[in-house]
C-alpha positions as a printed Julia matrix, in Angstrom:
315×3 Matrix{Float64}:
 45.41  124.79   83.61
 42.16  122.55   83.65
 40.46  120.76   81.29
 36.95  119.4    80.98
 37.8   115.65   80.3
 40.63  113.87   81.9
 42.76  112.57   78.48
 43.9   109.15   78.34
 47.55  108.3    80.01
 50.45  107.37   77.07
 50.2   103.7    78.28
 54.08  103.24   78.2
 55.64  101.54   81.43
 59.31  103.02   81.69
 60.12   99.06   83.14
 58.34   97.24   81.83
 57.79   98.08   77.83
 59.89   96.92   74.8
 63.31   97.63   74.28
 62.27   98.99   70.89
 59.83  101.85   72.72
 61.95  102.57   75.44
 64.66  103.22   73.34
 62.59  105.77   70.76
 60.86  107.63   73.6
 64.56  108.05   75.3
 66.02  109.06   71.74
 63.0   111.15   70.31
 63.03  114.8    72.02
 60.05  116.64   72.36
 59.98  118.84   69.25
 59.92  115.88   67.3
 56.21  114.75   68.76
 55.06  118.45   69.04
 52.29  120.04   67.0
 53.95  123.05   65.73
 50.38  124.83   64.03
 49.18  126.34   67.3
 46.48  128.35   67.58
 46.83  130.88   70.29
 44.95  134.42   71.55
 46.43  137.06   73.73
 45.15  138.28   77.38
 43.28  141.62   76.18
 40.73  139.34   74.12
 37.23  138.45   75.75
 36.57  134.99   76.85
 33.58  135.0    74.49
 35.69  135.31   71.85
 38.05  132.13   72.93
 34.36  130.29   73.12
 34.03  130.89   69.63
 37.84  130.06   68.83
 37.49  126.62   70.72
 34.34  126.01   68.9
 35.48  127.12   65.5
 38.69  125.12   65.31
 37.29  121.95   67.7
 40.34  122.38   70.34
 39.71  122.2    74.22
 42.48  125.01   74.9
 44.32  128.37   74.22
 47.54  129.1    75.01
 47.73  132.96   76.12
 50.77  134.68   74.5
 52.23  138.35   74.94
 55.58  138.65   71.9
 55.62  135.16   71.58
 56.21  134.53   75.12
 53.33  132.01   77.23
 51.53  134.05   79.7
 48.64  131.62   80.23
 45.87  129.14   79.4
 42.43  128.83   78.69
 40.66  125.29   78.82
 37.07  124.76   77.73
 36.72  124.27   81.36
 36.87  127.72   82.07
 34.92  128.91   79.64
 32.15  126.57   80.7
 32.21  128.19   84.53
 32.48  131.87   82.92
 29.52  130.84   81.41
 27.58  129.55   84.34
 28.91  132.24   86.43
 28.02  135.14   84.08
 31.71  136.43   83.27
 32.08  135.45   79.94
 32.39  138.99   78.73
 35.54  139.66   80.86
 39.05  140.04   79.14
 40.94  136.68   79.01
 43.8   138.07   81.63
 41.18  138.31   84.45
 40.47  134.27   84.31
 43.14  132.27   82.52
 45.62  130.24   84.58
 49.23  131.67   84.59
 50.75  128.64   86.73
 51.24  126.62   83.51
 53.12  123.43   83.51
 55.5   123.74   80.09
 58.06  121.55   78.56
 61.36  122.52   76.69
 61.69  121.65   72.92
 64.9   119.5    73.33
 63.52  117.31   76.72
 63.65  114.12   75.91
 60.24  112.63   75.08
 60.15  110.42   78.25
 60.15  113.93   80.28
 56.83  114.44   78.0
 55.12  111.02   79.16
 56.11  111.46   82.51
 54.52  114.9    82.69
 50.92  113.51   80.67
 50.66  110.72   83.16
 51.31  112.44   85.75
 49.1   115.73   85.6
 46.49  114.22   83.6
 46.18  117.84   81.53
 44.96  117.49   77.78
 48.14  119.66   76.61
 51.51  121.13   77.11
 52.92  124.11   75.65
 56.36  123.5    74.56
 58.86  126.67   75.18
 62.51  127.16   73.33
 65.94  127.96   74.7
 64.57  131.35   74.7
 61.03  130.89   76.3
 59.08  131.4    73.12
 55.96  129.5    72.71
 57.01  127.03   69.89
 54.71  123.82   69.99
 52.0   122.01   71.97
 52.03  118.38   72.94
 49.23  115.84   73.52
 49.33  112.21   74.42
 47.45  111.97   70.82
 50.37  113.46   68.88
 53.16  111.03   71.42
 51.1   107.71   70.21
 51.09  108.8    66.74
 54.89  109.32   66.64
 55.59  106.55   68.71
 53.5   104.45   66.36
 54.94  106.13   63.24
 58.56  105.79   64.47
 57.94  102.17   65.23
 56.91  101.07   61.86
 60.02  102.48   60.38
 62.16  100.37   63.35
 60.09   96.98   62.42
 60.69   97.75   58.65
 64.32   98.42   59.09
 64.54   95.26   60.46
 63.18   93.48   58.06
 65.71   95.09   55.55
 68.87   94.71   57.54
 67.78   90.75   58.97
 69.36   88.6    56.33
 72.01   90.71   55.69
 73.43   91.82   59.41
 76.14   90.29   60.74
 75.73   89.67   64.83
 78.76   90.38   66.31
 79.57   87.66   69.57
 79.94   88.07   73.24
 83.99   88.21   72.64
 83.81   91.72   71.58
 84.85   94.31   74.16
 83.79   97.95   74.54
 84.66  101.04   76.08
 82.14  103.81   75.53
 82.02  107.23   77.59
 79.34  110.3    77.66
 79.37  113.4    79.04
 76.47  115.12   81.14
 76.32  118.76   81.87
 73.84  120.09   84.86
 70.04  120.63   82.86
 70.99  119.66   79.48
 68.11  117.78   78.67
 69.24  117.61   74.8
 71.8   115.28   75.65
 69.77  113.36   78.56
 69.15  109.7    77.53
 72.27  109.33   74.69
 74.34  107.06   77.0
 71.53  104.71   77.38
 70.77  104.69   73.74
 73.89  104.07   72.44
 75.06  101.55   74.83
 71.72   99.97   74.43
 72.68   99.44   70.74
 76.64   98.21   71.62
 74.57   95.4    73.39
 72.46   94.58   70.62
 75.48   94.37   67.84
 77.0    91.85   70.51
 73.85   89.86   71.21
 73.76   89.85   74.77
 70.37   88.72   76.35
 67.39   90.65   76.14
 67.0    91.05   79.92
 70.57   92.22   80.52
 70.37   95.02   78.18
 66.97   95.85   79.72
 68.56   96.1    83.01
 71.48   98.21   81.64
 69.53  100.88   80.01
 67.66  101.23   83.03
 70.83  101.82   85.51
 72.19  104.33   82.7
 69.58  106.0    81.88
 68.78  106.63   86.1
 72.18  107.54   86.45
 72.77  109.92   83.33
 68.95  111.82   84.11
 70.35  111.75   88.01
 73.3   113.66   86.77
 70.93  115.93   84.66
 68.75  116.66   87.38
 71.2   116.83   90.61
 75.28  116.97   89.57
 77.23  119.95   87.82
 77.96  117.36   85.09
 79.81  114.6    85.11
 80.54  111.46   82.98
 79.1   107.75   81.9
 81.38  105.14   81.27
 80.34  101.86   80.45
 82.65   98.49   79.79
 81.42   96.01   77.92
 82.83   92.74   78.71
 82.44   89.12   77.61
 80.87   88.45   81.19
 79.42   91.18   82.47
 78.59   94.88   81.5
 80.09   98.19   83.97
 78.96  101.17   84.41
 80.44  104.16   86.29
 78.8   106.99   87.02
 81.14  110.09   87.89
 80.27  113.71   88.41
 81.99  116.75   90.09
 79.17  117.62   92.63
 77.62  118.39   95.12
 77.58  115.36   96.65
 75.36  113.5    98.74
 75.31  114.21  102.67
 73.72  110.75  103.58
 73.34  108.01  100.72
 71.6   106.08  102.96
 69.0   108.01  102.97
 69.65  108.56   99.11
 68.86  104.83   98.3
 65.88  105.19  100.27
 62.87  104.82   97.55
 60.77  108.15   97.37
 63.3   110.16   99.22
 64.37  113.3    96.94
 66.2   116.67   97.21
 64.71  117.48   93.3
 63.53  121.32   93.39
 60.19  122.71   92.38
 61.39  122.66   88.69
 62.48  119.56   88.59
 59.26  117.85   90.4
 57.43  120.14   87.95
 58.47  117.9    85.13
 57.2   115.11   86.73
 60.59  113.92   87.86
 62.32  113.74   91.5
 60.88  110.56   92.76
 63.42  109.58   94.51
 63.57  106.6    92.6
 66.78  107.04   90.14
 69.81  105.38   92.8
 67.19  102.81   94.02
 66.02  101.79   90.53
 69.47  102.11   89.42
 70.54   99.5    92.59
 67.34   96.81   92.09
 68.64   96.23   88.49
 72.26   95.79   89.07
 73.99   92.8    90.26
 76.86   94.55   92.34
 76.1    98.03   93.28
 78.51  100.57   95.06
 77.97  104.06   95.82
 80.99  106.7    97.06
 79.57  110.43   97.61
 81.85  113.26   99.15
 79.52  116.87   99.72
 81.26  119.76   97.72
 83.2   116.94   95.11
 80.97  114.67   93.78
 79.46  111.16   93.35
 80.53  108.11   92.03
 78.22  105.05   91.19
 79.19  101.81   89.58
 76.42   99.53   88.81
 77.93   95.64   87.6
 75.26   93.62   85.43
 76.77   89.94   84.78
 75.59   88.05   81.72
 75.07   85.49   84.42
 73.17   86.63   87.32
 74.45   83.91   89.26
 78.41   85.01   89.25
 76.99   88.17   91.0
 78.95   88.71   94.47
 80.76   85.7    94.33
Protein backbone atom coordinates (compact mmCIF):
# COMPACT_ATOMS: atom_id res chain seq x y z
CA UNK A 1 0.00 0.00 0.00
CA UNK A 2 1.35 3.55 -1.09
CA UNK A 3 0.06 6.71 -1.04
CA UNK A 4 0.82 9.94 -2.85
CA UNK A 5 1.35 12.27 0.23
CA UNK A 6 3.00 11.17 3.37
CA UNK A 7 -0.06 12.02 6.18
CA UNK A 8 0.82 13.75 9.22
CA UNK A 9 2.06 11.46 12.40
CA UNK A 10 -0.80 11.41 15.52
CA UNK A 11 1.64 13.67 17.52
CA UNK A 12 1.10 11.62 20.80
CA UNK A 13 4.42 10.64 22.75
CA UNK A 14 3.55 7.25 24.61
CA UNK A 15 6.13 8.97 27.58
CA UNK A 16 5.85 11.81 27.49
CA UNK A 17 1.95 13.05 26.95
CA UNK A 18 -0.78 13.68 29.61
CA UNK A 19 -2.07 11.27 31.85
CA UNK A 20 -5.50 12.22 30.53
CA UNK A 21 -4.41 11.07 26.66
CA UNK A 22 -2.50 8.25 27.57
CA UNK A 23 -5.10 6.91 29.45
CA UNK A 24 -8.04 7.37 26.52
CA UNK A 25 -5.78 6.09 23.72
CA UNK A 26 -4.96 2.89 26.13
CA UNK A 27 -8.83 2.61 26.98
CA UNK A 28 -10.39 3.55 23.50
CA UNK A 29 -10.09 0.36 21.04
CA UNK A 30 -9.93 0.80 17.55
CA UNK A 31 -13.55 0.47 16.43
CA UNK A 32 -14.32 3.28 18.45
CA UNK A 33 -11.97 5.81 16.15
CA UNK A 34 -12.82 3.85 12.91
CA UNK A 35 -14.80 5.21 9.98
CA UNK A 36 -17.29 2.56 9.50
CA UNK A 37 -18.90 4.16 5.79
CA UNK A 38 -16.21 2.65 3.59
CA UNK A 39 -16.22 2.81 0.21
CA UNK A 40 -14.65 -0.17 -1.38
CA UNK A 41 -14.41 -1.93 -5.19
CA UNK A 42 -13.56 -5.48 -5.94
CA UNK A 43 -10.41 -6.90 -8.06
CA UNK A 44 -12.37 -7.62 -11.48
CA UNK A 45 -13.07 -3.69 -11.80
CA UNK A 46 -10.69 -1.52 -14.10
CA UNK A 47 -8.36 0.88 -12.54
CA UNK A 48 -10.06 3.59 -14.61
CA UNK A 49 -12.95 3.06 -12.92
CA UNK A 50 -11.22 3.40 -9.20
CA UNK A 51 -9.81 6.89 -10.91
CA UNK A 52 -13.19 7.97 -11.18
CA UNK A 53 -14.25 6.49 -7.64
CA UNK A 54 -11.25 8.39 -5.94
CA UNK A 55 -12.21 11.43 -7.79
CA UNK A 56 -15.92 11.23 -7.27
CA UNK A 57 -15.92 10.70 -3.52
CA UNK A 58 -12.38 12.88 -2.84
CA UNK A 59 -10.59 9.72 -1.03
CA UNK A 60 -6.84 8.80 -1.80
CA UNK A 61 -7.65 4.88 -1.51
CA UNK A 62 -9.74 1.67 -2.14
CA UNK A 63 -9.79 -1.12 -0.20
CA UNK A 64 -10.13 -4.33 -2.59
CA UNK A 65 -12.73 -6.79 -1.18
CA UNK A 66 -13.84 -10.40 -2.41
CA UNK A 67 -17.29 -11.56 0.30
CA UNK A 68 -16.37 -9.04 2.55
CA UNK A 69 -12.99 -10.28 3.05
CA UNK A 70 -9.70 -7.53 2.20
CA UNK A 71 -7.83 -8.75 -0.72
CA UNK A 72 -6.03 -5.48 -1.47
CA UNK A 73 -5.48 -1.74 -1.96
CA UNK A 74 -5.47 0.86 -4.34
CA UNK A 75 -3.83 4.36 -3.49
CA UNK A 76 -4.07 7.35 -5.80
CA UNK A 77 -0.48 6.56 -6.14
CA UNK A 78 -1.06 3.81 -8.26
CA UNK A 79 -3.40 5.08 -10.27
CA UNK A 80 -1.16 8.03 -11.04
CA UNK A 81 1.81 5.44 -12.40
CA UNK A 82 -1.01 3.32 -14.35
CA UNK A 83 -1.56 6.42 -15.82
CA UNK A 84 1.92 7.43 -16.81
CA UNK A 85 2.68 3.97 -17.68
CA UNK A 86 -0.35 3.37 -19.96
CA UNK A 87 -2.14 0.50 -17.84
CA UNK A 88 -4.93 2.19 -16.60
CA UNK A 89 -7.34 -0.01 -18.47
CA UNK A 90 -6.11 -3.21 -16.69
CA UNK A 91 -8.41 -5.01 -14.05
CA UNK A 92 -7.67 -3.79 -10.47
CA UNK A 93 -6.19 -7.49 -9.40
CA UNK A 94 -3.25 -7.09 -11.86
CA UNK A 95 -1.85 -3.79 -9.85
CA UNK A 96 -3.24 -3.39 -6.35
CA UNK A 97 -1.04 -4.27 -3.37
CA UNK A 98 -2.11 -7.50 -1.50
CA UNK A 99 0.67 -7.12 1.36
CA UNK A 100 -1.68 -4.83 3.35
CA UNK A 101 -0.88 -3.77 6.81
CA UNK A 102 -4.53 -4.19 8.78
CA UNK A 103 -5.59 -3.68 12.30
CA UNK A 104 -8.19 -5.70 14.42
CA UNK A 105 -11.42 -3.90 15.61
CA UNK A 106 -10.82 -4.54 19.38
CA UNK A 107 -6.70 -3.43 19.35
CA UNK A 108 -6.36 -0.99 21.55
CA UNK A 109 -6.06 2.45 19.95
CA UNK A 110 -2.34 2.87 20.94
CA UNK A 111 -1.69 -0.31 18.53
CA UNK A 112 -3.44 2.22 15.89
CA UNK A 113 -0.89 5.23 16.61
CA UNK A 114 1.89 3.07 16.74
CA UNK A 115 1.11 1.58 13.34
CA UNK A 116 0.32 5.53 11.64
CA UNK A 117 3.63 6.70 12.95
CA UNK A 118 5.32 4.15 12.10
CA UNK A 119 4.39 3.28 8.34
CA UNK A 120 3.49 6.69 7.49
CA UNK A 121 0.37 5.12 5.18
CA UNK A 122 -2.77 7.51 4.85
CA UNK A 123 -5.13 4.47 6.04
CA UNK A 124 -5.72 1.19 7.66
CA UNK A 125 -8.34 -1.21 7.02
CA UNK A 126 -9.69 -2.51 10.17
CA UNK A 127 -10.62 -6.48 10.04
CA UNK A 128 -13.09 -8.39 12.72
CA UNK A 129 -12.66 -11.56 14.72
CA UNK A 130 -13.63 -13.07 11.53
CA UNK A 131 -11.41 -11.16 8.93
CA UNK A 132 -14.21 -9.13 7.44
CA UNK A 133 -13.42 -5.73 6.27
CA UNK A 134 -15.33 -3.63 8.92
CA UNK A 135 -13.75 -0.01 9.16
CA UNK A 136 -10.85 2.18 8.02
CA UNK A 137 -8.70 4.32 10.22
CA UNK A 138 -6.82 7.59 9.61
CA UNK A 139 -4.75 9.73 11.88
CA UNK A 140 -7.68 12.38 10.94
CA UNK A 141 -10.46 10.27 12.45
CA UNK A 142 -7.72 9.29 15.87
CA UNK A 143 -7.35 13.31 16.51
CA UNK A 144 -10.93 13.85 16.16
CA UNK A 145 -11.82 11.18 18.77
CA UNK A 146 -9.07 11.91 20.84
CA UNK A 147 -10.16 15.52 20.80
CA UNK A 148 -13.86 14.63 21.17
CA UNK A 149 -13.19 12.17 24.04
CA UNK A 150 -11.14 14.79 25.77
CA UNK A 151 -13.69 17.44 26.01
CA UNK A 152 -16.05 15.08 27.67
CA UNK A 153 -12.92 14.13 30.35
CA UNK A 154 -12.27 18.10 30.98
CA UNK A 155 -16.11 18.60 31.34
CA UNK A 156 -16.53 15.73 33.67
CA UNK A 157 -14.20 17.27 35.69
CA UNK A 158 -15.58 20.24 36.00
CA UNK A 159 -18.87 18.50 37.19
CA UNK A 160 -17.41 16.07 39.67
CA UNK A 161 -14.53 18.96 41.18
CA UNK A 162 -16.48 20.45 44.01
CA UNK A 163 -18.24 17.59 44.80
CA UNK A 164 -15.42 14.57 44.81
CA UNK A 165 -14.10 13.47 47.72
CA UNK A 166 -10.04 12.64 47.39
CA UNK A 167 -9.41 9.73 49.11
CA UNK A 168 -5.59 9.90 51.12
CA UNK A 169 -2.40 8.04 50.77
CA UNK A 170 -3.66 5.66 53.86
CA UNK A 171 -5.83 3.73 51.62
CA UNK A 172 -4.52 0.34 50.53
CA UNK A 173 -5.27 -1.68 47.38
CA UNK A 174 -5.06 -4.93 45.94
CA UNK A 175 -6.13 -5.10 42.32
CA UNK A 176 -5.40 -8.16 39.86
CA UNK A 177 -5.96 -8.67 35.86
CA UNK A 178 -5.77 -11.35 33.79
CA UNK A 179 -3.97 -11.53 30.26
CA UNK A 180 -4.53 -14.23 27.78
CA UNK A 181 -1.83 -14.74 24.72
CA UNK A 182 -3.25 -12.03 21.66
CA UNK A 183 -6.19 -10.69 23.35
CA UNK A 184 -5.81 -7.31 22.40
CA UNK A 185 -9.51 -6.46 23.77
CA UNK A 186 -8.33 -6.73 27.12
CA UNK A 187 -4.64 -5.22 26.47
CA UNK A 188 -4.22 -1.91 28.40
CA UNK A 189 -7.22 -2.53 31.33
CA UNK A 190 -4.64 -3.09 34.12
CA UNK A 191 -3.00 0.14 33.40
CA UNK A 192 -6.24 1.97 33.19
CA UNK A 193 -7.73 0.96 36.12
CA UNK A 194 -4.84 1.10 38.36
CA UNK A 195 -4.11 4.41 36.83
CA UNK A 196 -7.49 5.54 38.27
CA UNK A 197 -6.89 3.63 42.01
CA UNK A 198 -3.94 6.20 42.01
CA UNK A 199 -5.87 9.11 41.18
CA UNK A 200 -8.86 8.41 43.92
CA UNK A 201 -5.76 8.24 46.41
CA UNK A 202 -3.91 11.30 45.16
CA UNK A 203 -0.61 10.04 44.73
CA UNK A 204 1.80 12.34 42.68
CA UNK A 205 1.42 12.90 39.19
CA UNK A 206 4.83 11.47 38.25
CA UNK A 207 4.39 8.24 40.20
CA UNK A 208 1.29 7.28 38.52
CA UNK A 209 2.98 8.24 35.22
CA UNK A 210 5.67 5.86 35.96
CA UNK A 211 3.20 3.10 37.02
CA UNK A 212 1.08 3.06 34.00
CA UNK A 213 4.05 2.84 32.03
CA UNK A 214 5.62 -0.43 33.85
CA UNK A 215 1.93 -1.97 33.60
CA UNK A 216 1.01 -1.22 30.62
CA UNK A 217 4.82 -2.72 29.18
CA UNK A 218 4.28 -5.59 31.19
CA UNK A 219 0.48 -6.45 30.46
CA UNK A 220 1.15 -5.70 26.24
CA UNK A 221 4.55 -7.96 26.97
CA UNK A 222 2.26 -10.65 28.16
CA UNK A 223 -0.10 -9.98 25.13
CA UNK A 224 2.52 -10.15 22.71
CA UNK A 225 5.05 -12.98 24.16
CA UNK A 226 3.37 -15.21 27.31
CA UNK A 227 0.40 -17.82 27.12
CA UNK A 228 -1.34 -15.47 29.59
CA UNK A 229 -0.66 -14.70 32.75
CA UNK A 230 -1.65 -12.18 35.51
CA UNK A 231 -1.12 -8.32 36.85
CA UNK A 232 -1.16 -7.68 40.31
CA UNK A 233 -0.61 -4.46 41.66
CA UNK A 234 -0.42 -3.30 45.63
CA UNK A 235 -1.09 -0.13 46.44
CA UNK A 236 0.55 0.98 49.50
CA UNK A 237 0.86 4.15 51.60
CA UNK A 238 4.65 4.25 50.44
CA UNK A 239 5.13 2.78 47.47
CA UNK A 240 3.07 1.08 44.60
CA UNK A 241 3.95 -3.06 43.41
CA UNK A 242 3.51 -4.60 40.63
CA UNK A 243 3.96 -8.28 39.69
CA UNK A 244 3.92 -9.50 36.57
CA UNK A 245 3.26 -13.42 36.34
CA UNK A 246 2.62 -15.60 33.33
CA UNK A 247 2.83 -19.38 32.57
CA UNK A 248 5.33 -19.19 29.59
CA UNK A 249 7.62 -19.69 27.66
CA UNK A 250 10.09 -18.13 29.38
CA UNK A 251 13.03 -16.24 28.63
CA UNK A 252 16.42 -18.16 27.74
CA UNK A 253 18.72 -15.12 28.61
CA UNK A 254 17.09 -11.92 30.32
CA UNK A 255 20.12 -10.33 29.97
CA UNK A 256 19.88 -10.07 26.75
CA UNK A 257 16.03 -9.43 27.31
CA UNK A 258 16.69 -6.05 29.13
CA UNK A 259 18.87 -5.19 26.40
CA UNK A 260 16.98 -2.07 24.60
CA UNK A 261 16.00 -3.02 20.91
CA UNK A 262 16.60 -6.66 21.40
CA UNK A 263 13.23 -8.66 20.47
CA UNK A 264 12.00 -12.23 19.73
CA UNK A 265 8.35 -10.42 18.47
CA UNK A 266 7.29 -12.38 15.14
CA UNK A 267 6.42 -10.92 11.79
CA UNK A 268 2.83 -10.26 13.12
CA UNK A 269 3.65 -8.75 15.93
CA UNK A 270 6.43 -6.24 14.34
CA UNK A 271 3.67 -5.79 11.73
CA UNK A 272 1.68 -3.84 14.24
CA UNK A 273 4.33 -1.70 14.85
CA UNK A 274 5.24 -3.39 18.10
CA UNK A 275 8.38 -5.68 19.18
CA UNK A 276 10.88 -3.05 19.94
CA UNK A 277 12.43 -4.59 22.33
CA UNK A 278 11.68 -1.90 24.52
CA UNK A 279 8.73 -3.28 26.97
CA UNK A 280 11.28 -4.98 30.07
CA UNK A 281 13.72 -2.03 29.55
CA UNK A 282 11.04 0.69 29.65
CA UNK A 283 9.35 -1.25 32.21
CA UNK A 284 13.02 -1.27 34.36
CA UNK A 285 14.01 2.76 33.64
CA UNK A 286 10.67 3.69 35.38
CA UNK A 287 10.77 1.55 38.38
CA UNK A 288 12.63 2.12 41.47
CA UNK A 289 13.47 -1.64 42.37
CA UNK A 290 13.25 -3.94 39.49
CA UNK A 291 13.62 -7.85 39.58
CA UNK A 292 13.20 -10.22 36.87
CA UNK A 293 12.93 -14.37 37.42
CA UNK A 294 12.37 -16.29 33.91
CA UNK A 295 12.44 -20.23 33.74
CA UNK A 296 12.09 -21.51 29.60
CA UNK A 297 8.95 -23.85 29.33
CA UNK A 298 7.21 -22.12 32.86
CA UNK A 299 7.13 -18.67 32.72
CA UNK A 300 8.20 -15.15 33.81
CA UNK A 301 7.88 -13.20 36.69
CA UNK A 302 8.54 -9.34 36.92
CA UNK A 303 8.02 -7.09 39.87
CA UNK A 304 8.55 -3.52 39.26
CA UNK A 305 8.55 -1.31 42.99
CA UNK A 306 7.68 2.55 42.43
CA UNK A 307 8.11 4.41 45.98
CA UNK A 308 6.14 7.59 46.57
CA UNK A 309 9.61 8.69 47.51
CA UNK A 310 12.20 8.00 45.03
CA UNK A 311 14.73 8.37 47.53
CA UNK A 312 13.70 5.17 49.89
CA UNK A 313 14.44 3.20 46.63
CA UNK A 314 17.14 0.33 47.44
CA UNK A 315 17.76 1.36 50.74
Amino acid sequence: MSDSEKPDDVPINSVEAPSVVLELIHQLKVKDVMTTAILTATKNQTLRHIQALLRENHVTGIPIVEDQHLVGMISIADIITALDKGYIDLPVEERMTKDVISLQDDMPLSFAISCLNKYHYGRYPVLDKEQKLVGIISSSDVIRTLLIEMNREVLKLEKNQKSQEITGHSSYAEMEFTTAHYNFELAGRASTEIKKALKQRNFDTKLIRRVAIACYELEINQVVHSDGGTIHCSIQPDKVIITAADTGPGIEDVSLALKEGWSTANEYVRSLGWGAGMGLANTKRVSDEFTIESVVGKGTTVRSVVFADSSKADS
